[in-house]
N, C-alpha and C positions, 0 to 999 in steps of 0.2 A: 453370404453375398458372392457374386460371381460379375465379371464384367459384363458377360452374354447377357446378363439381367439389365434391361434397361431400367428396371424401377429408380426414381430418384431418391436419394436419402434423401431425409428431410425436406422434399418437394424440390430440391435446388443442386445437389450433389449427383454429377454424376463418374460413372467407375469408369475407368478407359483400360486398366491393364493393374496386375498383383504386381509388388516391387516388394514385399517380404514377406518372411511369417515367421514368428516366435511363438515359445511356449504360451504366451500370453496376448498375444495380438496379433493380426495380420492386416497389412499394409498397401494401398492401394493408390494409384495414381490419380487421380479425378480432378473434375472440370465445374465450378462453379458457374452455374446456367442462370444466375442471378446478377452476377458481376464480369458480364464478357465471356464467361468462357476462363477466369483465371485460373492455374493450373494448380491444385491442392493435394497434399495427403491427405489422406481418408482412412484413417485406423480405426479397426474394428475387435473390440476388445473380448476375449475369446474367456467366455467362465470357464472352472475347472470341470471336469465330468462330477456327474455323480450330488451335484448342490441339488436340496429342496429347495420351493417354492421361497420360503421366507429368509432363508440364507441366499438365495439371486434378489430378493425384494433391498433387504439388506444392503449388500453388496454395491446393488447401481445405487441406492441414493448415497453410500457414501462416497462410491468411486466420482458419481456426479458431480458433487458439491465439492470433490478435493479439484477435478477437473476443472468447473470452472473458474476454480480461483485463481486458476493459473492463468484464465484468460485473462485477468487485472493485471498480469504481469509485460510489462514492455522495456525491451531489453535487448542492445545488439547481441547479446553473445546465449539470448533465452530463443527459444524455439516459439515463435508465435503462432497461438493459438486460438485459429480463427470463431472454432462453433464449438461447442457440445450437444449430441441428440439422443436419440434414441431412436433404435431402429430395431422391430422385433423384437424387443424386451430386454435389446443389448444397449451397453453404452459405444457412441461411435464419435470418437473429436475427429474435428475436421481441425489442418494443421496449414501451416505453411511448407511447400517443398523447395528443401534446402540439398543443390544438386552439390555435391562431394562427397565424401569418404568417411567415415566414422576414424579417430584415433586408432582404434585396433587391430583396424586393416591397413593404415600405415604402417601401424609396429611390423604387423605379418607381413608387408610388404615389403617393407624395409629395414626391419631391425629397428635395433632402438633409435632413439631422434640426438640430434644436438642438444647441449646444455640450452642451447638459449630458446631454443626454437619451444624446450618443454618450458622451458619460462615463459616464455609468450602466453603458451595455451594456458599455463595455472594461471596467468593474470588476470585471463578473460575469464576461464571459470568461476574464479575467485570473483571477481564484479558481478557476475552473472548469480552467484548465489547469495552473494550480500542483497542484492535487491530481491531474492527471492526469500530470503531471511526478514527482510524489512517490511515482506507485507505476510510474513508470518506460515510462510509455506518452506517445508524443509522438503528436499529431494527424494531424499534416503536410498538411492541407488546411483551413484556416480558411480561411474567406469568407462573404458575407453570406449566403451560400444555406445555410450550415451553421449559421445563429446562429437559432435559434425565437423570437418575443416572443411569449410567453400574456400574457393577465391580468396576473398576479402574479409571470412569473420572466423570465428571461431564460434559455434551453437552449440548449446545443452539442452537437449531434449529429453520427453518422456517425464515428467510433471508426474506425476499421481501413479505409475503403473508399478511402482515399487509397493505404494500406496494398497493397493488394490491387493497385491502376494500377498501381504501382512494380515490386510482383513480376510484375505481370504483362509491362510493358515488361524487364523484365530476361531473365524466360523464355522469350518468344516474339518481341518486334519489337523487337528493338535499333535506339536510332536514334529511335524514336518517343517523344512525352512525352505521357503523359496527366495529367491533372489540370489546375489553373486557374492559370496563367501569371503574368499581372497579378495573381494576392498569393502566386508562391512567390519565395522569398531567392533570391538569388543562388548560392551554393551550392550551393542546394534544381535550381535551373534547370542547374548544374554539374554534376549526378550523386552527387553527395553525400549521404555517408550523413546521413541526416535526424536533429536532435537538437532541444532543449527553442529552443533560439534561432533556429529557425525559425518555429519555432509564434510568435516573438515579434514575427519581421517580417510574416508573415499577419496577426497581430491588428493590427499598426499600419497595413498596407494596407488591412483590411477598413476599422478606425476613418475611415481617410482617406476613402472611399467614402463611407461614412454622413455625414461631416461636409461632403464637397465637394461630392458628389453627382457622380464620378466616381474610377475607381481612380487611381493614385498614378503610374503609367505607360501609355502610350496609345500604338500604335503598330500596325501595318499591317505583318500576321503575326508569326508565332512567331520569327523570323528577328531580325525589327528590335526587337520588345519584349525579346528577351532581350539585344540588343545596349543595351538602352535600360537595364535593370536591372543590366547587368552596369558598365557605362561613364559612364552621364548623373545625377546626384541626381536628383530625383521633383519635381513639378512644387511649386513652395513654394504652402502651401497660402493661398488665400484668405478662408477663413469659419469657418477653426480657431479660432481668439482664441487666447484660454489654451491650447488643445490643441496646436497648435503643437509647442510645446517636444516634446512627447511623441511627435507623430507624426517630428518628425525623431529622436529617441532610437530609436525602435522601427526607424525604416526607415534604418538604420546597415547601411552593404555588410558592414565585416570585421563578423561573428558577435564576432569575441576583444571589438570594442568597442563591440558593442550593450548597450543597457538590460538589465539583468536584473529580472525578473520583481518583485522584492522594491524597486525602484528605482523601477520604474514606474507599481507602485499607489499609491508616499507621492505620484509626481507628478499622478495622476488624480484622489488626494484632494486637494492643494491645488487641481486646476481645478475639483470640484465647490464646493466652500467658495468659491472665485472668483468660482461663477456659480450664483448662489440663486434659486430656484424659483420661475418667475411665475403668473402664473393657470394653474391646470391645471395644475399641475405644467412647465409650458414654462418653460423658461427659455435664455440664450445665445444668438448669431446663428442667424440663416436660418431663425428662425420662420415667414415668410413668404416666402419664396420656394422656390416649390416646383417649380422646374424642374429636371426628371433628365436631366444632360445623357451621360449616358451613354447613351440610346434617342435622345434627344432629344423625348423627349415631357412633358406634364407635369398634375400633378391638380390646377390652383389651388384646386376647390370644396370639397377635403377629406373627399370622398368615397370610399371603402373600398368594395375586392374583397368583403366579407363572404357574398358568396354563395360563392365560391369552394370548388369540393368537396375540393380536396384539391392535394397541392404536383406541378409537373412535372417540376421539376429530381430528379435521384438523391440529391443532398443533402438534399432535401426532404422526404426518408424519411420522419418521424415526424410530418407537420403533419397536419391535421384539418382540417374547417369554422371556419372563419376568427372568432374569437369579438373580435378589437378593432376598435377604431371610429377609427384614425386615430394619428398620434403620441401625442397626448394620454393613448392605453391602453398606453403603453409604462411596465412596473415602474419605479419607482421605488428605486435599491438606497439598504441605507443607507451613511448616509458615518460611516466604521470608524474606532475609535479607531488612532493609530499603531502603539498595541504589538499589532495583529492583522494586520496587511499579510501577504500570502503568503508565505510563507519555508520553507527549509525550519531547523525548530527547532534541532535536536539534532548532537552530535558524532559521531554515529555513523552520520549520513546524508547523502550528498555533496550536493555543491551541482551541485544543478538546475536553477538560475536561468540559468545561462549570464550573471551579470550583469558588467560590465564589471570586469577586472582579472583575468578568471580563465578560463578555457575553459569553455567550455558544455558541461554535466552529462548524462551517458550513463546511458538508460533501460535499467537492466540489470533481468533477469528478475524481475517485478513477483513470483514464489513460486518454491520448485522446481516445479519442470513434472511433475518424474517423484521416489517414493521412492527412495534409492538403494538396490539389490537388495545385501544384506550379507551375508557369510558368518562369521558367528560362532567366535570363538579357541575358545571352549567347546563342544568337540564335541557333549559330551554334553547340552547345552542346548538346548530347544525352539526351531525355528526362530521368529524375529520375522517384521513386516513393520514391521522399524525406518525410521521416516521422516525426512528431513533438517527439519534446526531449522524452524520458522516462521519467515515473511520478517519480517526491522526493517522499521520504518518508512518505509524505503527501497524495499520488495518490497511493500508493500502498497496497500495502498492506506494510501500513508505519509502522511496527515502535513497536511492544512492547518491552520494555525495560524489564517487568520481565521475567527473568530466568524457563523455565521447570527445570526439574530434570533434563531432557538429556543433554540439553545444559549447564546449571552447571558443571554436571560432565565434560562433554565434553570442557568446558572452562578451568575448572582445569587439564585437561590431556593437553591441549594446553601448560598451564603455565609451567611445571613441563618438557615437552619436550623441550621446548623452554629454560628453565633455566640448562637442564641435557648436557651429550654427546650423546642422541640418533641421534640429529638431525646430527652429525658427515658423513658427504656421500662423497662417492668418483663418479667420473662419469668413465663409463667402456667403454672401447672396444668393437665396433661389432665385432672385429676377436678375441679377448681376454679378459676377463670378470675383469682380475684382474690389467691389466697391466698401463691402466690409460694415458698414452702420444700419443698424436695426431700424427702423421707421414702422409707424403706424404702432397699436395699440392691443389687437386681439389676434387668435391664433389665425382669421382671412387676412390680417396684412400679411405684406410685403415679407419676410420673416429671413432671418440666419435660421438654417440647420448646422445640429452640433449632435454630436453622437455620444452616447454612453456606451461603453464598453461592458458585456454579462459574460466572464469565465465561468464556465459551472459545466459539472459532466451531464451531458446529453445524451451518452448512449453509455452501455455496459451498467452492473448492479445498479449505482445510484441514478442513471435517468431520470427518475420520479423524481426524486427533489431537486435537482436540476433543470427538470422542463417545469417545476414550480418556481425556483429561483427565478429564471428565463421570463417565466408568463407577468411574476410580479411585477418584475422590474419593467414588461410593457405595458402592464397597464399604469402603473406610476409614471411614464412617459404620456403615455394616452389621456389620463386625468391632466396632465398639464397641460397638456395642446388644445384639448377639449374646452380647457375652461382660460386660455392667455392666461396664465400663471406668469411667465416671462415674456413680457410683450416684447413683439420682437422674433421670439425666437423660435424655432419649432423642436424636439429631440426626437431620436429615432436610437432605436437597441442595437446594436450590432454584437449578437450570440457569438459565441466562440467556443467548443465542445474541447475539455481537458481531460474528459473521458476518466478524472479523479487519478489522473498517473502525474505523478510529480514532473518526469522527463518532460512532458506539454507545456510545462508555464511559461518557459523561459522563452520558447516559439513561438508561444500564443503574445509575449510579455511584446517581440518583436513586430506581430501583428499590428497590437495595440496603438504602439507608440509609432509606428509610421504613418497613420491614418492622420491625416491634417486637419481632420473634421471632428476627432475626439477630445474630447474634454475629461474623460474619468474613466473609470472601470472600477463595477460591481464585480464583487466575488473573488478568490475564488469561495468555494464551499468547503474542501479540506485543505486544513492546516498543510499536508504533507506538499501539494499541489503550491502551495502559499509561500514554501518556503524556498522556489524555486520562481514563481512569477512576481514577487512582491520585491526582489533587492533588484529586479531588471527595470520595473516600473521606476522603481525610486531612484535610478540611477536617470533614467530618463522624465525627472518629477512631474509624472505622471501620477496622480491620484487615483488610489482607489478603497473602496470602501465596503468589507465583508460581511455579509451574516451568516457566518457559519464557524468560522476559524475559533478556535479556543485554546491554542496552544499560546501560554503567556509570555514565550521568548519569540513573539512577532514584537511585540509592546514593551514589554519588556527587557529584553535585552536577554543573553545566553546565559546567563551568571543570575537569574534571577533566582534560583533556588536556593543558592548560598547567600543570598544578601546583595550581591551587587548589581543593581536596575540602572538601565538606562535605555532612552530611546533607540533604536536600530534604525527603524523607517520612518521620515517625519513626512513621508507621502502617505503613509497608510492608517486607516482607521477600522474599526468595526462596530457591529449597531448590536453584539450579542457577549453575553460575558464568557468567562475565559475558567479554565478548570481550577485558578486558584479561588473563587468561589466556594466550591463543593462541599470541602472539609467544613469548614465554619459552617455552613447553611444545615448540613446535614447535622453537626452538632448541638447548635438551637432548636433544632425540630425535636431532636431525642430528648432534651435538655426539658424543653417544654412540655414533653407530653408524660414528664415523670421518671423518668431515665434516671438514676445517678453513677450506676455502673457499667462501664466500656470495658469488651475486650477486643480490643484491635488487631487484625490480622492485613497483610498485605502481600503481593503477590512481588514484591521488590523490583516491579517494573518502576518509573522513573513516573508514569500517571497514577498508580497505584500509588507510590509513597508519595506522592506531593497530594494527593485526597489524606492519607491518614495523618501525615504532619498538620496538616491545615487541622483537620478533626480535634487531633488532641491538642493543641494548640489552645484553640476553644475553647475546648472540652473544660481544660483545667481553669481557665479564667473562669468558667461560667460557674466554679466547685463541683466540678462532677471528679470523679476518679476512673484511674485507667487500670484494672483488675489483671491486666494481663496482655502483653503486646508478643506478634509471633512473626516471623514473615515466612511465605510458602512458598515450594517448590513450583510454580505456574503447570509443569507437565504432572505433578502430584494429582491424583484422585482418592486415595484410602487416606481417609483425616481421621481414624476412631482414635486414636491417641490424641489429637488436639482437641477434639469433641471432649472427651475427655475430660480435659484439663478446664476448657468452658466451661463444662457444668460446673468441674469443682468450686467453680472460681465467683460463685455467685452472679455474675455477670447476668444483668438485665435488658442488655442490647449487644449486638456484636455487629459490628463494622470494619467491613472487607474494602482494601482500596485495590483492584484489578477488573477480572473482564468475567465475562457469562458464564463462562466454560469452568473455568476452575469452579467459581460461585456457586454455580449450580451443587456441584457435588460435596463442597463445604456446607452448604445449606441444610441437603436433603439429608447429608450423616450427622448434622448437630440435632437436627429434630430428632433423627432414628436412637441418639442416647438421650433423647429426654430434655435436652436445652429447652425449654418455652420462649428465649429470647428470639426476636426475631434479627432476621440480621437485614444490615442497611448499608447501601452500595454508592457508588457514581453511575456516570451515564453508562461507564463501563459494562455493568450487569443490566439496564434499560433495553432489556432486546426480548421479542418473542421465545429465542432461543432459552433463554434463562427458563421459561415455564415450561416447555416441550419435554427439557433437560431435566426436566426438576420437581417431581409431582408433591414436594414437600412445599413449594415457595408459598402458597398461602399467608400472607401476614408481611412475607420480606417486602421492605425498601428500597427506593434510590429514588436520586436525585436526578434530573435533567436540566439541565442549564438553557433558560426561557423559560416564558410564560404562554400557555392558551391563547389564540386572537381570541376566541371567544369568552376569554376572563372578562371584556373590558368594550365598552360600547363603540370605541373605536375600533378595535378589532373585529368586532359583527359586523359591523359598516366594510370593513376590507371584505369582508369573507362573502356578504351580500354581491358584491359590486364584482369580485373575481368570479365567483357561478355565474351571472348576469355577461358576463365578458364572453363565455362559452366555451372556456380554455376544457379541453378533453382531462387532464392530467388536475386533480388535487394542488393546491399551496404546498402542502405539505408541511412540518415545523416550521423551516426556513423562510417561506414563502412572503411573512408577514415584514422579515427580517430583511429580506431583500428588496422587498417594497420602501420601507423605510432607508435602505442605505443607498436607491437610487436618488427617492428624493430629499436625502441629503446634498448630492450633487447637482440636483433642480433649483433648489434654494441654491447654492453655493453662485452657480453661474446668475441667479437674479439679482445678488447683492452686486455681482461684476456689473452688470446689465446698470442696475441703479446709479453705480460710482462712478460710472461711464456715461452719464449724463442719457442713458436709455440706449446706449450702441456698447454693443460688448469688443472688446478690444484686441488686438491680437495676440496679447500677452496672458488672455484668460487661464491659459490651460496653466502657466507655470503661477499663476497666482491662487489658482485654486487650492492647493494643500491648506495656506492660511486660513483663507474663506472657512472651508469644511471647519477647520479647529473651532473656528469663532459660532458656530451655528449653534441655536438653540433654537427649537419649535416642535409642537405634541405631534407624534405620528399615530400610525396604527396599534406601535410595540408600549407606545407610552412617550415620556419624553424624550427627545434627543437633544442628545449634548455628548459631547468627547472631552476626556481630562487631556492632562499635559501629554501622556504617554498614547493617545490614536484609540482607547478604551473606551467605550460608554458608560457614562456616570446613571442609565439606567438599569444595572445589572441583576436581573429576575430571576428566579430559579422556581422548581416544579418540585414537590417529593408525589412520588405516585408510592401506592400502595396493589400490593398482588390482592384481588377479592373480585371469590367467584375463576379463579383460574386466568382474569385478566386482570391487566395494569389501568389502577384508577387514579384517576386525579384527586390529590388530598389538601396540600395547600399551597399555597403559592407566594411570594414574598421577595423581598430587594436580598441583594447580595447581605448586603450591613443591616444590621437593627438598628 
C-alpha cells in the first residue's frame, strides 16, 4: 500500500502518510471516510518472504481470529482496536492513533526513569493485561517499544503481532525465533506454549529497562542470552529502591513460582506510597541521571524527539507526533484502594493470574468463534440459528476488577443517588405530564408509558443474540400494548448496547436508573457484563431480570462453592438456569443411558471443576463409580499418557469439565488409543469449534443449559409470532429467555396497576423487586416463578449429541429429577 494509492481499505480507510515500518508491519496514518474523517492507524501486516499458498492461508486465519479478539478488549491503558480486514490477501487492523512516545524512546531519550514514575507505568500495564488475561488473550511480546506514554494514559499495543512470529516460526522456519529475546521468559525462549505468566516476566523485564536503563540480561547473541536467561539470575538491579522486590518476583525462571498478577499490583502499590511525588510529579532515584546505557548514549539537557513523525519499530504501530515534553509528561496513575487490585473476581472464572501456588491460567476461547450448527429433535419445528451460551466472564472480555477514575467516580454517584431522594420518580401521562393515574381500559385510552430497560451487546461477536435479546423483549412489549394487557398503560424498550464488555454496565447501570420512566431492566446477557451492572442497579433498587447469566455467584452469593449461599442482589432475578445445574444433569443422562463407570477429567478452571464436582456428586448417589479422576494442564495438547490410563481404567464414559479447545484434542487422542467411551462436557465444549477441532467428536456430549422454543407449543407460538414480527436477526437461544423475563416485568407492574385501584403509583418502580419475587404464570420457556435466591424454579437443560459431524438435539429435562 502506498498513500499515493487512493484505493480505500475496506471501502472506508483511507492512507494519508507512513508513521513506520518494522520487520513485521508497516504503519500508517489514515482517515476513516465512514466516521467524519476520524484520524486512525492503519497497520499492514507484512508476511515473511518465501511462505507458500497454504502457510499465508494459515497464517491470516489465525493471525485474524487472535486480532479480533482483541477487538472485545476495552481498556484505558489497551490500544483500541477499531477493525480487522483484509486487504490483498493481507491482514490489515485499523487501530486507534495514540500521539506520544513508545517507553523506549523515553529510556533513549532520557536515561532511565524515576522509581515511581516506572511504578506508574507497571500499574497500568499490569491492569491493562489482567483484563487481557480475563478474556483469555496473552500478549506474549511486552517490551518498552510496545508500551505508548500520551498525555494522560499509559497504552499497550500490538495484540496478536507477537502472535503471528510464533505461527509464523512454527509454519515456515523451524529453528528460528522472532520476537525480542531480552524480555521473553524462559519458557517463552523454550518453545513453550505462551500463557498469562509470561506476559508477567515481559512486564518485570520491560520495568527493569525503564528503571536501569538497561534490560535485565545482556549478552552477545541469541546463543548466549538465552543461555544467560535460562541458567544465570538478571543482573541485581542498582536504582530500583523499592522496586526491587518486584522486579525479582516478576523475573522468577519456574512460571509455577512467579508473582501472580493480583500479588504484584498490592506490591507496586506499596512502592508508589513508598515513593511520594516531587516537583512535577518526579519522584524515586535516577531523576537525574540520564545515561542510556543500553545505546550508550545520553539526553542530560532534557530535551525531547517532539518533532518526531511517527514510530520505526513494528511495535510502534499506533504512535503519532510525539505530544510529551520529557519524563515529567508521563501520566500519572492513581494509587487504587486494595480492594480493586487485578484479580480475577468470581468462582466461576479460573485463575489467570498464574500467581504463585498455582499454575499459570490458560487463555481459552475469549467467545464461541462459531454458532454450533443444530439439528432439532422436533422435526416438525422451524429450523433455528441456535447459538451457543454467551462467554462468562472468563470468554470476554472478563473481568477487571480495578476501578478507572471514571468508574469510581461514577460508582460513588451511583451510591449517593441510590442512598439520596433523587431517585424519587413519578410515572406521567401521555395526555398529562403531571397527573400520574391510569384511566380508561385498553391500549386507545388515555395510558401511562413506562419503559423497560434491554442491556445486551448490539454490536461486536455477540450482536446476534443481542439484537435477539433486543427484538424479544419488543415484541413482548408489543403483545401487551397490542392486546391492554395492563390497562392503563403502554411499555416501550429502551436498548442499551454493552457491547458484552464488563466496563459498560456500570454506565449503562447509570443510564438506566436516571430515566424517570423505567420500571426494570432486561439483561444483561453475559455474566461478566452482570457483574458490573447488577450491584449498581441494586444499589439504586432497580429491577432487572436476565436470560442469559449463569454464573451462580449472581444468586448465590461468592462463597457459594464452599457451602456458604446467600442472596447478593435482591433486585435481581433470571428466567434461565445457572452452571450448577450441569454436573447433576449430565450425570443422570449417563446414568440412564447405561453408564456405570466415570473417569473424570477437568481443566481446573473454577467452570470446569464446579461441572465435575456437581457430576460426581451425582454420580455417586446415583451408584455409578468414578474409575479415575485427573485434572489438566488447559494449554496441554498431547494426552496419550492420560488416554492411556482411560483405557486401562475400564471407563465407560469420560467427562471433561472445561472448554473446546482443550476438549477437542482430549477427545480426538482418546479415540486414537482405542477408548470407545464417548466423552461428555458443559456448555463449555457446545461450540462449532469443538467439531472443526476435532474430526474424532462423533458420539461426544454436552450439555446446554435451556431448552428448544420449539420443544414446547408455547415456544412455536413465540417463534411463529417473532418471524411474523419481520425482525432481520434470528431469536436466537436467549431470545425465548428474554421474552419471558420482559414479561415478567409486564406482569409485575399489572399486579401494581391492580393494587392501585387500576392507577399505577409513583412508588412502582421501588416496589417492583417484590412483585417480580411473588410471580407465577406459563411463558414461552414453560413456567415462571423465581425461588428465594432471584433463580428460576423452571431450570431446563439440553444434552446434544455430535451425529453426522453436527450437534443434535437428544433429550431435554428440569434441572432435578
Amino acid at each position: 500500500m502506498t498513500e499515493q494509492n487512493h484505493e480505500l481499505i475496506a471501502g472506508r480507510y483511507q492512507l494519508v502518510e507512513r508513521i513506520g515500518q518494522g520487520g513485521m508491519g508497516r504503519v500508517w496514518r489514515g482517515l476513516d471516510q465512514q466516521l467524519f474523517g476520524r484520524e486512525v492507524a492503519v497497520k499492514e501486516i507484512l508476511f515473511p518472504p518465501g511462505m507458500n499458498d497454504d502457510d499465508r492461508e494459515s497464517l491470516l486465519r489465525r493471525f485474524t481470529g487472535e486480532a479480533r479478539a482483541a477487538v472485545a478488549l476495552s481498556h484505558p491503558a489497551v490500544i483500541t482496536v477499531h477493525d480487522v480486514v483484509e486487504h490483498h490477501g493481507a491482514p490489515v487492523i485499523v487501530m486507534e492513533l495514540v500521539r506520544g512516545r513508545s517507553l523506549a524512546e523515553a529510556i533513549r531519550s532520557h536515561g532511565r526513569l524515576p522509581v515511581r514514575r516506572v511504578a506508574e507505568i507497571g500499574a497500568a500495564v499490569l491492569d491493562a493485561l489482567t483484563e487481557a488475561h480475563g478474556a483469555r488473550i496473552v500478549h506474549r511480546d511486552i517490551k518498552p517499544d510496545n508500551v505508548l506514554l500520551a498525555k494522560d494514559r499509559v497504552v499497550l499495543t500490538d495484540f496478536g503481532i507477537a502472535h503471528l512470529a510464533d505461527a509464523t516460526t512454527k509454519l515456515s522456519h523451524s529453528g528460528i525465533v522472532i520476537g525480542t529475546p531480552q524480555y521473553m521468559s524462559p519458557e517463552q525462549l523454550d518453545g513453550k506454549r505462551p500463557t498469562p505468566a509470561n506476559d508477567l516476566w515481559a512486564l518485570g523485564a520491560t520495568l527493569y529497562h525503564a528503571v536501569e536503563g538497561h534490560p535485565p540480561f545482556e549478552a552477545e547473541g541469541l546463543h548466549a542470552l538465552a543461555v544467560a536467561v535460562f541458567t544465570r539470575p538478571h543482573q541485581p538491579p542498582v536504582h530500583a529502591g523499592p522496586l526491587a522486590p518486584v522486579l525479582d518476583a516478576l523475573l522468577t525462571k519456574d512460571p509455577m513460582l512467579r508473582v501472580g498478577a493480583e500479588e504484584a499490583a498490592e506490591m507496586l502499590r506499596a512502592v508508589l506510597m513508598s515513593s511520594p511525588a516531587g516537583p512535577d510529579g518526579l519522584a524515586g532515584t535516577g531523576a537525574t541521571d540520564r545515561t542510556d546505557r543500553r545505546d550508550g548514549t545520553g539526553a542530560t539537557d532534557g530535551t525531547d524527539a517532539t518533532d518526531r513523525s511517527g514510530p520505526t519499530d513494528e511495535s510502534d504501530a499506533t504512535g503519532g507526533p510525539d505530544s510529551s515534553d520529557g519524563p515529567s509528561s508521563l501520566p500519572t496513575m492513581p494509587e487504587r484502594p486494595p480492594s480493586s487490585t487485578p484479580s480475577v473476581p468470581t468462582p466461576t472464572v479460573p485463575d489467570l493470574s498464574g500467581s504463585a501456588g498455582g499454575r499459570p491460567g490458560h487463555p481459552v476461547p475469549e467467545r464461541p468463534t462459531a454458532p454450533p450448527v443444530v439439528v432439532p429433535r422436533v422435526e416438525q419445528s422451524p429450523t433455528l440459528d441456535t447459538t451457543s451460551r454467551p462467554e462468562r466472564e472468563d470468554r470476554t472480555s472478563t473481568g477487571r476488577q480495578s476501578l478507572t477514575r471514571r468508574s469510581a467516580v461514577l460508582g460513588a454517584a451511583l451510591a449517593v443517588l441510590a442512598a439520596g431522594s433523587v431517585l424519587t420518580w413519578s410515572l406521567t401521562r401521555d395526555d398529562d405530564p403531571r397527573r400520574g393515574g391510569a384511566g380508561g381500559s385498553g391500549p386507545t385510552a388515555s395510558s401511562v408509558t413506562v419503559r423497560i430497560g434491554v442491556d445486551a451487546p448490539l454490536s461486536g461477536g455477540l450482536s446476534s443474540m443481542g439484537a435477539g435479546v433486543r427484538n424479544s423483549a419488543e415484541l413482548a412489549a408489543r403483545t401487551a400494548n397490542e392486546t391492554g394487557h395492563v390497562p392503563g398503560v403502554t411499555f416501550e424498550i429502551t436498548a442499551v448496547d454493552d457491547e458484552a464488555d464488563p466496563a459498560k454496565g456500570a454506565a449503562n447501570a447509570a443510564r438506566f436508573v436516571s430515566d424517570e420512566r423505567l420500571v426494570g431492566v432486561v439483561g444483561p446477557l453475559n455474566s461478566g457484563v452482570a457483574r458490573t451492572l447488577v450491584p449498581a442497579l441494586s444499589r439504586a433498587g432497580v429491577v432487572n431480570v436476565s436470560p442469559g447469566n449463569t454464573d451462580p455467584a449472581l444468586t448465590l452469593g461468592p462463597g457459594w462453592a464452599s457451602g456458604t449461599r446467600g442472596r447478593p442482589y435482591a433486585t435481581y432475578f433470571r428466567t434461565v438456569g445457572t452452571d450448577v445445574d450441569q454436573g447433576p444433569f449430565a450425570a443422570r443422562y449417563l446414568h440412564g443411558s447405561g453408564k456405570t463407570k466415570v473417569y473424570v477429567i477437568d481443566d481446573g478452571s473454577s467452570h470446569g471443576t464446579a461441572l465435575t464436582s456437581g457430576l460426581t456428586s451425582e454420580w455417586k448417589t446415583l451408584g455409578g463409580t468414578v474409575v479415575g479422576t485427573e485434572q489438566v494442564d488447559p494449554e496441554e495438547r498431547a494426552f496419550a499418557g492420560l488416554a492411556v490410563r482411560v483405557r486401562s481404567s475400564g471407563a465407560d464414559a469420560v467427562y471433561f469439565g472445561g472448554y473446546y479447545d482443550t476438549a477437542a484434542s482430549l477427545s480426538q487422542q482418546l479415540k486414537q488409543a482405542g477408548v470407545q467411551a464417548p466423552l461428555m462436557g458443559g456448555d463449555g465444549i457446545f461450540d462449532q469449534e469443538y467439531l472443526t477441532g476435532n474430526p474424532e467428536a462423533e458420539g461426544d456430549l454436552a450439555t446446554q443449559i435451556g431448552v428448544p422454543a420449539a420443544e414446547s407449543e408455547a415456544g412455536r407460538d413465540f417463534l411463529t409470532r417473532y418471524e411474523k414480527a419481520g425482525y432481520s436477526q434470528p431469536p436466537g437461544w436467549y431470545g425465548p429467555y428474554a421474552y419471558d423475563a420482559t414479561w415478567a416485568l409486564i406482569e409485575a407492574v399489572r399486579t401494581q396497576v391492580e393494587a392501585h385501584g387500576g392507577t399505577l403509583a409513583d412508588d412502582t418502580r421501588a416496589a417492583l423487586p417484590q412483585a417480580v419475587e411473588r410471580l407465577a404464570f406459563d411463558g414461552v420457556t414453560g413456567r415462571v416463578a423465581f425461588n428465594g435466591a432471584g433463580d428460576t424454579v423452571n431450570r431446563g437443560l439440553t444434552v446434544y449429541r455430535v451425529a453426522g459431524g453436527r450437534w443434535q438435539a437428544v433429550t431435554s429435562g428440569p434441572s432435578t429429577p
